[in-house]
C-alpha positions in Angstrom: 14.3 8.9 88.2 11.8 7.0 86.2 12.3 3.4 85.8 12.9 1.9 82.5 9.9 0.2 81.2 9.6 -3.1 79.1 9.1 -3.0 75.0 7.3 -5.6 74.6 8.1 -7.1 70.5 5.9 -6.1 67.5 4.0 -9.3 66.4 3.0 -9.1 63.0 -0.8 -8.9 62.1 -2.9 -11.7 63.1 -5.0 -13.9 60.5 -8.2 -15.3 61.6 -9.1 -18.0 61.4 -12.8 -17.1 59.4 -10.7 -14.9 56.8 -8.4 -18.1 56.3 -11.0 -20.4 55.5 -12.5 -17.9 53.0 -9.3 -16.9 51.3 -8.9 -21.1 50.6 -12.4 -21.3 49.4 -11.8 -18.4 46.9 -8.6 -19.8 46.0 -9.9 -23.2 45.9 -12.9 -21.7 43.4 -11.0 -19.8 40.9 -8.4 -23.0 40.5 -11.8 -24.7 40.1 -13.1 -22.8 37.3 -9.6 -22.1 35.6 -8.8 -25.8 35.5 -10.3 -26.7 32.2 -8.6 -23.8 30.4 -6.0 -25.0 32.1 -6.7 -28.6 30.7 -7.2 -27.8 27.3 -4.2 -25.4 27.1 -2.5 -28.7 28.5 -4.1 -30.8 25.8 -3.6 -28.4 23.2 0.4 -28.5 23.8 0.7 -32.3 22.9 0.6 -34.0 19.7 -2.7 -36.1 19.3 -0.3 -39.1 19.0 1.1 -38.8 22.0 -2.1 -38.4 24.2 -3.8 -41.3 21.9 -0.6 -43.5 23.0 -0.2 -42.6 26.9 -3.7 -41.0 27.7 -4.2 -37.3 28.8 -3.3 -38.1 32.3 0.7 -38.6 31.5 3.4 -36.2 31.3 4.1 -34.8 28.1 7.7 -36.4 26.1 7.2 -32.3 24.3 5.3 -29.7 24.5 5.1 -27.3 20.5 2.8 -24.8 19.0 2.1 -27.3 15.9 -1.8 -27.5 17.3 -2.1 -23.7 17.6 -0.4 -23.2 13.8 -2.5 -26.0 12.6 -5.8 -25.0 13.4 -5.1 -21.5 12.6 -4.1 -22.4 8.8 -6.9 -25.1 8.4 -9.8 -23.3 9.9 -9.3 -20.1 7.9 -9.6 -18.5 10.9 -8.9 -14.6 9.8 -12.0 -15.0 6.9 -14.4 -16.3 10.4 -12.9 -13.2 12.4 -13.6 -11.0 9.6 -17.1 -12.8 9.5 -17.6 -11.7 13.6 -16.7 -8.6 12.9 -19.2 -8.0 10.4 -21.9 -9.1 12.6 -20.9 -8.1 16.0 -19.8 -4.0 15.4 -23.2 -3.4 13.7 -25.1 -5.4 16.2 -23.5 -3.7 19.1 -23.8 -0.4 17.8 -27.5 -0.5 16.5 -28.3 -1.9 20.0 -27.1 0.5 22.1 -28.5 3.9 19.6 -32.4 2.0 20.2 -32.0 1.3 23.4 -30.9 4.9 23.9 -33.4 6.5 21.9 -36.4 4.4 24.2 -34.7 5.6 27.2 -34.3 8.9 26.6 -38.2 8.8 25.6 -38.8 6.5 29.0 -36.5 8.3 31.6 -36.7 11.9 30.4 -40.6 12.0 29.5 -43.7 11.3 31.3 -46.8 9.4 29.9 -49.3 7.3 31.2 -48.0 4.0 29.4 -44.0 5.1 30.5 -43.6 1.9 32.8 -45.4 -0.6 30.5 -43.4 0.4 27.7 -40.4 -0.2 29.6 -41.3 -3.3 30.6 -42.4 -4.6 27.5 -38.8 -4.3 26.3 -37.4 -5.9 29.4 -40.2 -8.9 29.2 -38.0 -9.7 25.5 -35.3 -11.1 27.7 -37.9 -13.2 29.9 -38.5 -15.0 26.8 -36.3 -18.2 26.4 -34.6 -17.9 23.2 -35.2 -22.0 22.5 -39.2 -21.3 22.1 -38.8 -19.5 19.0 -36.8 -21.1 16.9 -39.0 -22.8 14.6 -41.4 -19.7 14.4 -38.0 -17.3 13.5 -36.5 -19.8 11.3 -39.3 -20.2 8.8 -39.5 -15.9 9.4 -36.6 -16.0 7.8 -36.9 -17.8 5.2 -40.1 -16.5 3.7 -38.4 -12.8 4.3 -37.1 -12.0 0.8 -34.4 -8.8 0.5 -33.0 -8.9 -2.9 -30.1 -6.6 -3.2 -29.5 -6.6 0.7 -28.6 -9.7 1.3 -26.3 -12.3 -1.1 -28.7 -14.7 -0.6 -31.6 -12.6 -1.0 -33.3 -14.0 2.4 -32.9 -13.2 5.9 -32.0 -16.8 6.6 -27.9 -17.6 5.9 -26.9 -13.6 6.0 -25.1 -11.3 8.2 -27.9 -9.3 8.8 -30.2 -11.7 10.3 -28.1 -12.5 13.5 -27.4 -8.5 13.6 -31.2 -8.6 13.9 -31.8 -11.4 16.3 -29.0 -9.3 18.3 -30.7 -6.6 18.4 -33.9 -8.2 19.2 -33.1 -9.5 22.4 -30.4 -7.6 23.8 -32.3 -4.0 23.3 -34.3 -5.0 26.2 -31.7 -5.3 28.9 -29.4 -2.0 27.5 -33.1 0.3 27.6 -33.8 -1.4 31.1 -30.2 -0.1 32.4 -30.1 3.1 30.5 -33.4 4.1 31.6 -32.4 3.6 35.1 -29.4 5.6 34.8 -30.6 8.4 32.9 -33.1 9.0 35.7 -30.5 10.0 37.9 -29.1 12.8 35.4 -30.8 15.8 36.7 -34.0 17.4 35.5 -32.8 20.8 35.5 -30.5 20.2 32.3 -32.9 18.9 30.1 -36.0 21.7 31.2 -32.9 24.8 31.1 -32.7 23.4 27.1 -36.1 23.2 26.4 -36.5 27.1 28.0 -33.6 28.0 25.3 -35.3 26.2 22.9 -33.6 22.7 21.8 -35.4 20.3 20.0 -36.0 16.7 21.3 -33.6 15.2 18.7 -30.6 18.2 20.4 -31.9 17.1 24.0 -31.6 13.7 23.0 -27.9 13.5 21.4 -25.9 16.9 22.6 -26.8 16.8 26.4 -28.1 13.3 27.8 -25.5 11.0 25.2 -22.7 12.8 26.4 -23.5 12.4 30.2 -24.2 8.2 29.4 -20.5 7.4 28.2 -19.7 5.5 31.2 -22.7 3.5 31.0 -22.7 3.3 27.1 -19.1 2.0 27.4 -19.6 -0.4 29.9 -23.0 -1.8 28.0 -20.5 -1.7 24.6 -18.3 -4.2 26.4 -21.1 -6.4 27.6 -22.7 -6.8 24.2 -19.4 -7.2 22.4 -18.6 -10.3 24.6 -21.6 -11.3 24.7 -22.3 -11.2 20.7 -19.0 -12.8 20.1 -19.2 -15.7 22.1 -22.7 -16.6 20.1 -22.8 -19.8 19.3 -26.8 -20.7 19.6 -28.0 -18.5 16.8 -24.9 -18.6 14.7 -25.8 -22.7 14.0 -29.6 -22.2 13.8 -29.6 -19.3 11.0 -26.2 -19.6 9.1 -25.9 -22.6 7.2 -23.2 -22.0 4.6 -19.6 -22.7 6.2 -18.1 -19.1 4.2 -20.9 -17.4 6.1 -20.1 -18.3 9.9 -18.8 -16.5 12.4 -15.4 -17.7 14.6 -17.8 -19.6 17.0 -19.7 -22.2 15.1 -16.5 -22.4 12.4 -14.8 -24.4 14.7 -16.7 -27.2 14.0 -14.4 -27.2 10.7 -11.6 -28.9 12.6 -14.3 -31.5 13.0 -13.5 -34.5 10.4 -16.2 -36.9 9.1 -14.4 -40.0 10.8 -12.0 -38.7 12.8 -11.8 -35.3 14.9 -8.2 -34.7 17.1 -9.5 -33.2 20.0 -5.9 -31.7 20.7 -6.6 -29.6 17.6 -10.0 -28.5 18.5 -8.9 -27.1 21.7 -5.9 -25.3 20.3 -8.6 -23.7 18.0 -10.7 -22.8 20.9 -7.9 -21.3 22.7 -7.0 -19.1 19.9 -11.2 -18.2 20.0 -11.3 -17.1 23.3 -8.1 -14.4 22.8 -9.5 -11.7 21.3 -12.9 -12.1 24.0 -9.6 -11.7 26.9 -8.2 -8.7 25.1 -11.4 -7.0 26.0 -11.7 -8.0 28.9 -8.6 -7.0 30.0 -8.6 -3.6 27.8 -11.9 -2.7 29.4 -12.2 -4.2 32.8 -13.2 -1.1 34.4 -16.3 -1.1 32.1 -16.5 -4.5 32.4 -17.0 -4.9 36.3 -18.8 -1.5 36.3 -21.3 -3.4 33.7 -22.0 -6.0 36.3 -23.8 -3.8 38.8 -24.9 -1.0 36.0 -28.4 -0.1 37.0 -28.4 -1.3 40.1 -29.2 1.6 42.0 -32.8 2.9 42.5 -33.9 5.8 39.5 
């Protein structure tokens, strides 16, 4: 007979030490970079007498929702979403239907100019936007669209930033399309043209279809990107009825005196509809962040 052997006990999975160290720098980073929304969800809690009284580094006698009501009713903040909405859906769609159309032409033909042409629309984003804003801004005011526009100019109007959108984010959705279109095969576009399809058919029944999950992640991309504008928004809208969300805020900006509690309550209430999204579409979202990546 066999003697009995020894079990020795299960000991749970062991950390090392390397992964440790990593997990509290990752930690230690995200607290990092959420701490100011943390702070100004903090600051937006208190009443601007309280924090004027005992400093921001105190603890709070109450905490109410008076700064999130307040700068909702005295902003006007629905006419300002309404506003972003008018710019960024056009914007976002017009982008991504020309940077399509020059990546279907890029990917799916070939000519001798077919990488130069690509890369003149990707050297747009090489461009610092800074350099041309005098040049753009007297564009726009010697532009004259009576009927279009209300004010009859480029400059002031929804459809300038919708252009200036489009401008400089065509570049970076044809670069990324192109690449992914590449990697469609040949054989579905050449079996079309046997039976006979027109470009246009080629173009927006067979290759569209196959670039939804690029298209989508691209369409979350621009929309973030688009509504958290604030650069072009100051330099061509100068009436207050005119701006979007972003550069309305400064309305909770008085003359004399600005409550800082306020404008980060009205900040907060900016930034939700950008984390709706984000959380909505954060498949596309991360997707987006490596999208055309991979070698055409």
């Amino acid at each position: 007979m066999n003697a009995p052997t020894a079990v020795l006990p299960r000991t749970g999975p062991r950390i090392r030490p390397a992964r440790l160290v990593l997990h509290l720098f990752l930690a230690g980073t995200a607290l990092a970079w959420l701490a100011p929304l943390l702070w100004a969800l903090y600051a937006a809690l208190r009443p601007y007498s309280e924090t004027s009284a005992k400093g921001y580094v105190s603890l709070p006698d109450k905490l109410s929702l008076d700064n999130f009501t307040n700068a909702f009713t005295q902003s006007g903040m629905t006419h300002y979403f309404m506003n972003t909405l008018v710019i960024a859906v056009p914007a976002v769609l017009l982008t991504l239907f020309l940077s399509s159309c020059v990546a279907f032409y890029v990917s799916r033909f070939d000519f001798r100019i077919n990488l130069s042409l690509l890369l003149v629309f990707t050297a747009g984003n090489l461009l610092p936007q800074q350099v041309i804003i005098t040049p753009l801004y007297r564009l726009y005011l010697l532009v004259n669209l009576p009927g279009i526009t209300a004010s009859g100019k480029l400059y002031d109007s929804a459809l300038g930033l919708v252009l200036i959108h489009v401008a400089f984010q065509s570049g970076f959705c044809a670069f990324v399309l192109s690449n992914y279109m590449r990697s469609l095969p040949h054989e579905l576009t050449e079996a079309a043209l046997v039976d006979g399809a027109s470009v246009w058919r080629l173009y927006w029944q067979i290759v569209l279809p196959l670039c939804r999950p690029a298209m989508a992640a691209l369409a979350t991309l621009l929309s973030i990107w688009i509504y958290n504008d604030f650069f072009w928004a100051v330099v061509l809208i100068s009436t207050g009825e005119n701006m979007p969300i972003t550069s309305a805020l400064k309305n909770l900006s008085g003359q004399y005196f600005t409550d800082p509690n306020l404008v980060a309550a009205g900040a907060l209430l900016t930034a939700i509809p950008t984390l709706i999204v984000y959380f909505a579409l954060q498949r596309q979202f991360v997707s987006g962040l490596t999208l055309g990546a991979n070698k055409g």
